[in-house]
C-alpha positions in Angstrom: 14.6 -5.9 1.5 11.7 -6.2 4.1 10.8 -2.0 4.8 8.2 -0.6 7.1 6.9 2.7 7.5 7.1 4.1 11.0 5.6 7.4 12.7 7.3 7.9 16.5 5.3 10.3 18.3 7.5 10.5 21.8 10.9 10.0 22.7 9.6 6.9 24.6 8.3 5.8 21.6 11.7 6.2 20.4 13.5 4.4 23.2 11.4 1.7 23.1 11.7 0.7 19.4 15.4 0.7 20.1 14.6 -1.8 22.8 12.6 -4.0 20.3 15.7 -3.3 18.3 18.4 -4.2 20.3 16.7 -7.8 20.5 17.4 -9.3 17.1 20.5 -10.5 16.0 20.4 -8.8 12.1 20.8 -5.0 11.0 17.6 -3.2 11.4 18.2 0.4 9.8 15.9 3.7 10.2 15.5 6.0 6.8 14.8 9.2 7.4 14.8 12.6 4.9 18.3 13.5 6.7 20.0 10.2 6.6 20.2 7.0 8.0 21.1 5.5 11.4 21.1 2.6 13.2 17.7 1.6 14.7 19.6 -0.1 17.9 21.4 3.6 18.0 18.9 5.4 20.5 20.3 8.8 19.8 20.4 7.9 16.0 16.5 7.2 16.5 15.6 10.4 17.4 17.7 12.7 15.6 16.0 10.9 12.7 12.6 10.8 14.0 12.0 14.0 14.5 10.7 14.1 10.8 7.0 12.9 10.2 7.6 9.4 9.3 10.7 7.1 8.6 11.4 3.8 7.4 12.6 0.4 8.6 14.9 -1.3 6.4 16.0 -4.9 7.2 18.6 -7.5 4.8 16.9 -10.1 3.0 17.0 -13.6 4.0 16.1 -12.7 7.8 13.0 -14.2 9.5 11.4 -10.8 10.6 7.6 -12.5 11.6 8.4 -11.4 16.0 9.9 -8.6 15.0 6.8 -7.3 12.8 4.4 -8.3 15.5 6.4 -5.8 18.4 6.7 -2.9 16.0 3.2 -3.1 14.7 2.2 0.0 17.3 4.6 2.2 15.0 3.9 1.2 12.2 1.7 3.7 9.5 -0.1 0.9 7.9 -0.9 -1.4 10.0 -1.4 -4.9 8.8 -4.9 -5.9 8.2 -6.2 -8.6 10.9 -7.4 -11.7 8.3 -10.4 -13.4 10.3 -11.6 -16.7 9.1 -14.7 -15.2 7.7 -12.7 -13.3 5.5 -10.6 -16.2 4.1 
C-alpha cells in the first residue's frame, strides 16, 4: 500500500489537500495518532491534522504518479530531484 508522510501546517493547507483529494477516483485515507478519516472528508482532515504529522494511505494496484506530484508540498520527505548528472 503506497503511504506518504504528511505535515499540514494551516487549515488551508488542509482544505487544499482535500481538493487534490477529491480529484482521484480511488480511496485516499489520512492516519493519524487518533484515528483515521477520509482524506476527501475536509472536516476529517483537520480533526486529524491537528497532530504533528499523519499519513497517506492509498490501495494497491492504483496509478498514484499525479497524485504524488500535487501533494509533494506536504509531504515530510520530499522526493529527491534525480538530475541526469546524477544518473
Amino acid at each position: 500500500m503506497p503511504q506518504y508522510e504528511v505535515l499540514i501546517r494551516s487549515s488551508e493547507q488542509a482544505q487544499k489537500l482535500s481538493q487534490v483529494a477529491e480529484k482521484y477516483p480511488f480511496d485516499i485515507w489520512i492516519h493519524g495518532q487518533s484515528g483515521q478519516a477520509d482524506a476527501k472528508s475536509l472536516l476529517g482532515l483537520m480533526l486529524l491534522t491537528i497532530e504533528n504529522d499523519v499519513r497517506l494511505v492509498i490501495d494497491d494496484n492504483v496509478d498514484t504518479r499525479a497524485f504524488e506530484e500535487e501533494i509533494e508540498e506536504f509531504r515530510m520527505f520530499p522526493k529527491k530531484k534525480t538530475t541526469s548528472a546524477s544518473l
